[in-house]
C-alpha atoms as an extended CHARMM CRD file, in Angstrom:
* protein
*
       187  EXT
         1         1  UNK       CA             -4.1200000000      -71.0470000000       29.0790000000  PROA      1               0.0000000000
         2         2  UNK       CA             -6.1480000000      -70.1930000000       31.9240000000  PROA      2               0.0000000000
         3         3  UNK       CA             -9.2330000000      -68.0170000000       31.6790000000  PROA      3               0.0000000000
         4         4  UNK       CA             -7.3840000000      -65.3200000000       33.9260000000  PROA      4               0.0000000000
         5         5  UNK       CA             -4.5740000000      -64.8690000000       31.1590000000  PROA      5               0.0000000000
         6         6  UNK       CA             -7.0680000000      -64.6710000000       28.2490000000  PROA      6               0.0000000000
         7         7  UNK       CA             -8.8400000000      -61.8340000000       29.2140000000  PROA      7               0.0000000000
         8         8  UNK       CA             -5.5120000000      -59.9290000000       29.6860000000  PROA      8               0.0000000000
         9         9  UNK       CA             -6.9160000000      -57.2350000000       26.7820000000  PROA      9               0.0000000000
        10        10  UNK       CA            -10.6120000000      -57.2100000000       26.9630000000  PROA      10              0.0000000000
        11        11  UNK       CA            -10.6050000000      -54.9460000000       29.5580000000  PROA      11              0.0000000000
        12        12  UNK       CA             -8.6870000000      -52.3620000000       27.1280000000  PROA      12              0.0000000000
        13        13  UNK       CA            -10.0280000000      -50.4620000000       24.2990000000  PROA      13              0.0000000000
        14        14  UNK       CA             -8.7090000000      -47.8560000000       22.0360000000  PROA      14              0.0000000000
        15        15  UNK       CA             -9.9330000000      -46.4860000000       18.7470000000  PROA      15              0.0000000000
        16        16  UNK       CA             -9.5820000000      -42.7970000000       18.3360000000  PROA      16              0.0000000000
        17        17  UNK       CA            -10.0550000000      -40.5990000000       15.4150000000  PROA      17              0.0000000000
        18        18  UNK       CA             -6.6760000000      -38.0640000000       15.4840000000  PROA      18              0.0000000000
        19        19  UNK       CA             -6.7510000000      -34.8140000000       13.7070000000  PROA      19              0.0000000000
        20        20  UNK       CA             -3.8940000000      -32.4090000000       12.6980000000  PROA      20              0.0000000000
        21        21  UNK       CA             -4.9640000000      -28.9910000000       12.2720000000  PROA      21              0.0000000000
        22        22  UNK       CA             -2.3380000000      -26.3350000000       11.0900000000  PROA      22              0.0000000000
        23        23  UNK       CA             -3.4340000000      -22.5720000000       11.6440000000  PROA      23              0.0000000000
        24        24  UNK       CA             -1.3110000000      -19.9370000000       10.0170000000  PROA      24              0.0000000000
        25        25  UNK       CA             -0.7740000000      -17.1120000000       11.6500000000  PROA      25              0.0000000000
        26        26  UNK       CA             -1.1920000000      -17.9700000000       15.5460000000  PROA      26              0.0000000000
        27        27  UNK       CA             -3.4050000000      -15.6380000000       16.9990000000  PROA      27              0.0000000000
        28        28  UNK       CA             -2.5220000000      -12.0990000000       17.2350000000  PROA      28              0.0000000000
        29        29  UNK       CA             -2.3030000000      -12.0850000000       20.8170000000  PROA      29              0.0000000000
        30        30  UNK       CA             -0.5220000000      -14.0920000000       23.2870000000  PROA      30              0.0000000000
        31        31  UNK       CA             -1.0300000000      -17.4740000000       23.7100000000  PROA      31              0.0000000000
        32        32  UNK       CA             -4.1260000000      -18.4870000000       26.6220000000  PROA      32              0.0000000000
        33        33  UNK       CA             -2.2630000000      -20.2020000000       29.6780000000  PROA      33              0.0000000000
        34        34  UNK       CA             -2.9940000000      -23.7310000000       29.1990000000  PROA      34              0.0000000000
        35        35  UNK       CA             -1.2110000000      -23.4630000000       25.7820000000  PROA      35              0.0000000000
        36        36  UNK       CA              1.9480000000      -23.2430000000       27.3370000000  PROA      36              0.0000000000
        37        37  UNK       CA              2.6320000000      -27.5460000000       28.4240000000  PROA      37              0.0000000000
        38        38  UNK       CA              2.0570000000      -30.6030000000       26.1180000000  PROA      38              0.0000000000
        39        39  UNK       CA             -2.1200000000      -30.3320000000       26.0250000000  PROA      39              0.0000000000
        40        40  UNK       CA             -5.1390000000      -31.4750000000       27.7360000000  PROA      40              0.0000000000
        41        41  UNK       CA             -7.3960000000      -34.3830000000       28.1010000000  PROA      41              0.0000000000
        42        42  UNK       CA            -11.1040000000      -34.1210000000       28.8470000000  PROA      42              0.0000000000
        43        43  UNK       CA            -12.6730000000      -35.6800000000       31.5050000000  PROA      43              0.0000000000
        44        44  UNK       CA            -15.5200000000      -38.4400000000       29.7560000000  PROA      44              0.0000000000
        45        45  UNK       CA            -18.3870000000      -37.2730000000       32.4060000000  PROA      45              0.0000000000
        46        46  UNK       CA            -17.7600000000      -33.6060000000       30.4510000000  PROA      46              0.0000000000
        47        47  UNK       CA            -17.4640000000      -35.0170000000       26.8520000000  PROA      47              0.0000000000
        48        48  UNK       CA            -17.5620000000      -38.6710000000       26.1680000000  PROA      48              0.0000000000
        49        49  UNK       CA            -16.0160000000      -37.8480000000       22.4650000000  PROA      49              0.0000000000
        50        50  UNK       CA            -13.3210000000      -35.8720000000       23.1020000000  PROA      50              0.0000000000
        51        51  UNK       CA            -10.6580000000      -37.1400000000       24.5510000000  PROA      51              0.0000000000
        52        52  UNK       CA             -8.5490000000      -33.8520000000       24.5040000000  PROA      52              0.0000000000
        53        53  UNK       CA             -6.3330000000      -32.0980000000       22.4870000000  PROA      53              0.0000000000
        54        54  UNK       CA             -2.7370000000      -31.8100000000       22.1150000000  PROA      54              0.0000000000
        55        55  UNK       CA             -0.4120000000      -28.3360000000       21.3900000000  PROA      55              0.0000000000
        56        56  UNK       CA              1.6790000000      -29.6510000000       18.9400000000  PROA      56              0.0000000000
        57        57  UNK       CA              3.1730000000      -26.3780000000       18.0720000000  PROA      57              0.0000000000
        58        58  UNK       CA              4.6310000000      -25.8980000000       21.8760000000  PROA      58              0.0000000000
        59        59  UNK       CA              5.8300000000      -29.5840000000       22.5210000000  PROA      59              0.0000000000
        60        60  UNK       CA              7.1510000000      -30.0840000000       18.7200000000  PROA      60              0.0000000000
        61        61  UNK       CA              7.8360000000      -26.8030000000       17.5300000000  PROA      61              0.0000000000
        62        62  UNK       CA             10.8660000000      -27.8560000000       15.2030000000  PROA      62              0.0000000000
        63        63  UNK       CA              7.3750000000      -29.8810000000       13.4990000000  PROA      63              0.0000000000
        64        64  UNK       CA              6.7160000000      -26.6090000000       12.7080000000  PROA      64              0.0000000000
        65        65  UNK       CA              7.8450000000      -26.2520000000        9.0620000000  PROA      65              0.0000000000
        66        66  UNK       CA              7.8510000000      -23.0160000000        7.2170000000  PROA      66              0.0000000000
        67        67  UNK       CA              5.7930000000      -20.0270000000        8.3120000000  PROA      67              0.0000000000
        68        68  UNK       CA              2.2740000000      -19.3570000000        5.6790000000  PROA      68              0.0000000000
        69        69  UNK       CA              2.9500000000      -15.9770000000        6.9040000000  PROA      69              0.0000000000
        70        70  UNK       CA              7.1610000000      -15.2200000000        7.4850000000  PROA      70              0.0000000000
        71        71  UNK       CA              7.2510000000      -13.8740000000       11.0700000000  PROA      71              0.0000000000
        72        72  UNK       CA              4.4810000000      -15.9520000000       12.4570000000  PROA      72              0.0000000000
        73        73  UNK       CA              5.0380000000      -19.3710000000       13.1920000000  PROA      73              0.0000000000
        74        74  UNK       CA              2.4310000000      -21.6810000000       12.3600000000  PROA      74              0.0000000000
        75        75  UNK       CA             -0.1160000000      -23.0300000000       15.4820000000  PROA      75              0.0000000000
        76        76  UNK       CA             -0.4550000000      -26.5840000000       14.6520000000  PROA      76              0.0000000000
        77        77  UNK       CA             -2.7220000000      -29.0760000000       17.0200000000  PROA      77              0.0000000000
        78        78  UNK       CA             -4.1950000000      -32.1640000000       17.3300000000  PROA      78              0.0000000000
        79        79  UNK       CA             -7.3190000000      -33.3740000000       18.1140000000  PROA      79              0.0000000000
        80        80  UNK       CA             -8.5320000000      -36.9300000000       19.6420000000  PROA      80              0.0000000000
        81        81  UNK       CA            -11.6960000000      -38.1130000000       19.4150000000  PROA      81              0.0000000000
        82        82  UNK       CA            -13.7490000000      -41.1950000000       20.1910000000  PROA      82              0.0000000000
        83        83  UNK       CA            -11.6750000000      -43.7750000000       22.2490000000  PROA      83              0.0000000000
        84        84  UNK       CA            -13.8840000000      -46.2480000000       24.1770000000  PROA      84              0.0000000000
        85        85  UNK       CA            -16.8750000000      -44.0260000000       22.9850000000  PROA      85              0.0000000000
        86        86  UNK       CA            -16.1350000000      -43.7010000000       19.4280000000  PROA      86              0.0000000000
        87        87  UNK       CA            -18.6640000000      -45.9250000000       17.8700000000  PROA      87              0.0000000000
        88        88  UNK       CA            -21.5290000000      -44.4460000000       20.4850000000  PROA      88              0.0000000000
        89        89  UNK       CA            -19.9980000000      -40.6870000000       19.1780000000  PROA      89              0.0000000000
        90        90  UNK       CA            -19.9010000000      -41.1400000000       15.7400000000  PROA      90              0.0000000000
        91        91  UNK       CA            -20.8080000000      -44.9530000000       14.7470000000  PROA      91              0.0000000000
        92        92  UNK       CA            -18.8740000000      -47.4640000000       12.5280000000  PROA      92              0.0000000000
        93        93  UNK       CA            -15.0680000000      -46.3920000000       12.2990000000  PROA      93              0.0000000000
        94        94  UNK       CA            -15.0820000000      -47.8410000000        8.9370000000  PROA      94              0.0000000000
        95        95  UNK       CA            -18.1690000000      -45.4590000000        7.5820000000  PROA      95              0.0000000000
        96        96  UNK       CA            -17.7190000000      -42.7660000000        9.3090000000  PROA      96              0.0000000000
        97        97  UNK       CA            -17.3490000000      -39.3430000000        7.0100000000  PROA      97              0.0000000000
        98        98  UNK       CA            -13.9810000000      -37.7400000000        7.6970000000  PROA      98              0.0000000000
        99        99  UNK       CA            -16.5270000000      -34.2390000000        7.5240000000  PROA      99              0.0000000000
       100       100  UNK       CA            -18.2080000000      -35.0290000000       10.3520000000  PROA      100             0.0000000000
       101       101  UNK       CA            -14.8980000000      -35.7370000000       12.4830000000  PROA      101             0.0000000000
       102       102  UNK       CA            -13.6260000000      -32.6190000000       11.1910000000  PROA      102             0.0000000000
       103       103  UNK       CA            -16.1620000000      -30.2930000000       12.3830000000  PROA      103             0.0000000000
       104       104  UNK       CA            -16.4140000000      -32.1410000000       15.3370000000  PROA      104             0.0000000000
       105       105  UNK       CA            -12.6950000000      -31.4410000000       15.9930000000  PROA      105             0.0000000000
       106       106  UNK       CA            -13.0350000000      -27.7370000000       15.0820000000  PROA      106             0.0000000000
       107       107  UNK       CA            -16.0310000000      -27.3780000000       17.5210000000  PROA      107             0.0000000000
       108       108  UNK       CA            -13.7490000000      -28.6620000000       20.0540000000  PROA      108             0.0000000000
       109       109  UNK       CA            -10.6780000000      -26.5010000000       19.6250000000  PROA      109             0.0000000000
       110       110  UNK       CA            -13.1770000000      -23.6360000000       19.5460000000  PROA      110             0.0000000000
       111       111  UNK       CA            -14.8950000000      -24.4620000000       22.6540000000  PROA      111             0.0000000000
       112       112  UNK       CA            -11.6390000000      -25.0710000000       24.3870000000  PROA      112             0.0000000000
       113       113  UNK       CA             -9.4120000000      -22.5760000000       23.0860000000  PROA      113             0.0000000000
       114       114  UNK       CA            -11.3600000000      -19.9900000000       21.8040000000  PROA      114             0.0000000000
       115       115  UNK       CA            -10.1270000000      -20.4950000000       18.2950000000  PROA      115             0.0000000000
       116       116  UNK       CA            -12.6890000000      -20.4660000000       15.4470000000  PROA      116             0.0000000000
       117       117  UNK       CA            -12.2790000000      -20.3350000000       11.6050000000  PROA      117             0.0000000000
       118       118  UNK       CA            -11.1220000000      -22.6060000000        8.9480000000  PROA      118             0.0000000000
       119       119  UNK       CA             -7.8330000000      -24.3080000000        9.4220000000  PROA      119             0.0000000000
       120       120  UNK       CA             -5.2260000000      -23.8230000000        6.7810000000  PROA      120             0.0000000000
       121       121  UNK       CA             -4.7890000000      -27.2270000000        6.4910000000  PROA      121             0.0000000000
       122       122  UNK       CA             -6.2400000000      -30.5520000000        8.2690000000  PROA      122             0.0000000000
       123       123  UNK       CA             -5.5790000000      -34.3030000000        8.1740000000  PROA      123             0.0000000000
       124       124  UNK       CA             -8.7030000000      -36.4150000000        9.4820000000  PROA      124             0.0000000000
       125       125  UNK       CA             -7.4770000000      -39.9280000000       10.6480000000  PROA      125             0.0000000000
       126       126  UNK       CA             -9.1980000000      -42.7610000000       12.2000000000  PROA      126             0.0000000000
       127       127  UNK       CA             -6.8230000000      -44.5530000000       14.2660000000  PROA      127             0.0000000000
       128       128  UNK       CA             -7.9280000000      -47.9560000000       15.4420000000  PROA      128             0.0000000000
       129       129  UNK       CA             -6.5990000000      -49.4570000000       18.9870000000  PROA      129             0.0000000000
       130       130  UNK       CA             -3.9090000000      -46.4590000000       19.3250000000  PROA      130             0.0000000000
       131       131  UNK       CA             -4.8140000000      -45.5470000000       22.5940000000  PROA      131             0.0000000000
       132       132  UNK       CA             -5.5830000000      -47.3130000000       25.5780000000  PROA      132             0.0000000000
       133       133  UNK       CA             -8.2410000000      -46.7480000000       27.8750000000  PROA      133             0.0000000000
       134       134  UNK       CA             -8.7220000000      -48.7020000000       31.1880000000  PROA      134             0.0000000000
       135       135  UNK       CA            -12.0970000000      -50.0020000000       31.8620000000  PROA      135             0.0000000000
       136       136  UNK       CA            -13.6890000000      -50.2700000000       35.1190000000  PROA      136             0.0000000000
       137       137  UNK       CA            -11.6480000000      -53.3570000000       36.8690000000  PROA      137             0.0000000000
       138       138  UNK       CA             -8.6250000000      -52.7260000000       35.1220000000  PROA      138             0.0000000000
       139       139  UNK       CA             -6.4500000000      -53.0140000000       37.9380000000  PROA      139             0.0000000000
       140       140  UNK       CA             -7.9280000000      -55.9700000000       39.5470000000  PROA      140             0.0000000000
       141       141  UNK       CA             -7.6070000000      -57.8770000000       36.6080000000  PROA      141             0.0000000000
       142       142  UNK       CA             -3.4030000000      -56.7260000000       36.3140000000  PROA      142             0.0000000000
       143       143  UNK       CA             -3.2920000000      -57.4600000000       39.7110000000  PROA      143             0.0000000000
       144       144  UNK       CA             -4.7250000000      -60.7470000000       38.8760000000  PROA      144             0.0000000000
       145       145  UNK       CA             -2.8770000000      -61.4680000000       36.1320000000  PROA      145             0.0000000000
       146       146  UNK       CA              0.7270000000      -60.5230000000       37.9520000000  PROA      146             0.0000000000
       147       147  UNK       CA             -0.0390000000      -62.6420000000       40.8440000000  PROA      147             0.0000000000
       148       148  UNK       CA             -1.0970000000      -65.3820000000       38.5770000000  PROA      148             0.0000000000
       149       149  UNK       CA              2.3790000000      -65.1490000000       36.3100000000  PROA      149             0.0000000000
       150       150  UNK       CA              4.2700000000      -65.1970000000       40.0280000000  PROA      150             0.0000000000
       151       151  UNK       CA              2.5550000000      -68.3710000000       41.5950000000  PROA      151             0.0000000000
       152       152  UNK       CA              3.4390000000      -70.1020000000       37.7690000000  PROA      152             0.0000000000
       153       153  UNK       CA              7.0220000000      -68.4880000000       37.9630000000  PROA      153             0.0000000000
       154       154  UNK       CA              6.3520000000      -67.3530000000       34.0620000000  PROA      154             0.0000000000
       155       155  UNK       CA              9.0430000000      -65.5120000000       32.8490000000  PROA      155             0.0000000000
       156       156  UNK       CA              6.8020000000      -63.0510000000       31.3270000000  PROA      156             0.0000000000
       157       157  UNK       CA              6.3360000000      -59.1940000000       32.0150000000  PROA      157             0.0000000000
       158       158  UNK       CA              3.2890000000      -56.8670000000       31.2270000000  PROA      158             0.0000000000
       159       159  UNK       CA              4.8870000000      -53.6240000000       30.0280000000  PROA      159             0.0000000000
       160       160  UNK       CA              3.5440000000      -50.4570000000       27.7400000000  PROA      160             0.0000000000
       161       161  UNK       CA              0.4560000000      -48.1940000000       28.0280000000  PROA      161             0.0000000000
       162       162  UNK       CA             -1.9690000000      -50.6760000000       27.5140000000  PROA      162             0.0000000000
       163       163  UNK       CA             -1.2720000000      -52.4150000000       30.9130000000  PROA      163             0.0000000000
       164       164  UNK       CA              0.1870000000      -49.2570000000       33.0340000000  PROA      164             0.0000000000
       165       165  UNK       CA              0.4610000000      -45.6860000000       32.7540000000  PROA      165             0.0000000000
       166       166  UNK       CA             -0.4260000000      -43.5520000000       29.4110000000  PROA      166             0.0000000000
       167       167  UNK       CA              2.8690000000      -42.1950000000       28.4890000000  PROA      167             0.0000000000
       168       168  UNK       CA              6.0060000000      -42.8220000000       26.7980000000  PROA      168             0.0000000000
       169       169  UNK       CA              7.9760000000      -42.4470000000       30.2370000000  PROA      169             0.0000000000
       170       170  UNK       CA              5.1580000000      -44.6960000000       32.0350000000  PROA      170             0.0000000000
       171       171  UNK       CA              6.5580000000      -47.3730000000       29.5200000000  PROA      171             0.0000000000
       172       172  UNK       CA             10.5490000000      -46.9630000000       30.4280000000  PROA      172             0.0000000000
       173       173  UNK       CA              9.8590000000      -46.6540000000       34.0430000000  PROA      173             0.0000000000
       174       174  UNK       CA              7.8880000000      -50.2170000000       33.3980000000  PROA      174             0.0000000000
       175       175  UNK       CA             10.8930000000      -52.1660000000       31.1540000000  PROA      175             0.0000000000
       176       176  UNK       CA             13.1920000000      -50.5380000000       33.8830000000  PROA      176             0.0000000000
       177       177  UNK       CA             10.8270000000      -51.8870000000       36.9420000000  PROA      177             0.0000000000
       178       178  UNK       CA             11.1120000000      -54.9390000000       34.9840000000  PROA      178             0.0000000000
       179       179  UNK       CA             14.4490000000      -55.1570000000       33.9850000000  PROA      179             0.0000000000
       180       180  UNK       CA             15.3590000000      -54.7150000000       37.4720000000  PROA      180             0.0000000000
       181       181  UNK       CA             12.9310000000      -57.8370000000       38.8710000000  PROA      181             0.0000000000
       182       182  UNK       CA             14.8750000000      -59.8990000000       36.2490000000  PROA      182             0.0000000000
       183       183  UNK       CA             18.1350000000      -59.0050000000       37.2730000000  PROA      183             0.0000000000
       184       184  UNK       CA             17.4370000000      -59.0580000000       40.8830000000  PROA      184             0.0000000000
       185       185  UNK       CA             18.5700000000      -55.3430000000       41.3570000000  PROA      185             0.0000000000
       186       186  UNK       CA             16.0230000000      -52.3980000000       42.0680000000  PROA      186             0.0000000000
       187       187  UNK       CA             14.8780000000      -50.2730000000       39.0390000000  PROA      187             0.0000000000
């Protein structure tokens, strides 16, 4: 194959260290604005190893399981670190202490949400290429690659996060994009 195809994932990295952190009870007063959608991200240029954190307990709250405390429903959240940075964060994914993720994880949800303290419970997984993360040129290259797969009249179509968009509904609106160019009807 052609140079242009082979480089179709080298622009794309993912490797992110995930962390599920259960708190039991949520805090005693109401829950801080941005706790009310699906999470954050963070922005690289403000913290290369955090990627952001997402409010499990709001977007999954039948996840929730059975209260520590009956009357207070559990906060659960999860934390990603690392991505394209995660070897310059914390080194080799393979050695890294699950300790040192940790604390970096609580040190973020404290810093964000203003929650500090031990977590009733925590999970500390390194997840390797779960997450995609564009590169600089990312686009060009698609674009290069789609134009290329048109002029050879390859019946082949570039769908899912790692190619466009981030989220589950980025990938349906892609298969139904594509779908439709197969078919010959818009999506």
């Amino acid at each position: 194959m052609p140079p242009t195809v082979a480089v179709v994932g080298g622009g794309i990295s993912g490797l992110a260290a995930c962390f599920h952190l259960l708190r039991a009870p949520r805090p005693p007063k109401p829950a801080p604005a941005p706790w009310q959608g699906f999470g954050h991200l963070v922005p690289s240029s403000e913290d290369p190893a955090l990627l952001g954190i997402v409010y499990d307990s709001v977007a999954f709250p039948e996840h929730d399981g059975t209260p520590v405390t009956p009357g207070k429903p559990p906060l659960r959240l999860t934390v990603m670190l690392g991505g394209a940075w995660f070897r310059q964060s914390f080194g080799d994914p393979a050695l890294v202490a699950p300790e040192l993720l940790l604390r970096r994880a609580r040190a973020a949800v404290s810093d964000h949400l203003g929650l500090a303290g031990t977590p009733t419970h925590a999970i500390v997984r390194v997840q390797q290429d779960c997450i995609p993360q564009y590169t600089l040129g990312h686009w060009e290259r698609l674009e290069r690659i789609q134009r290329f797969l048109k002029e050879q009249q390859l019946p082949l179509s570039l769908i899912g996060a790692s190619y466009s968009g981030v989220s589950v509904n980025d990938c349906i609106a892609s298969a139904k994009a594509a779908v439709g160019r197969i078919l010959g009807s818009p999506p």
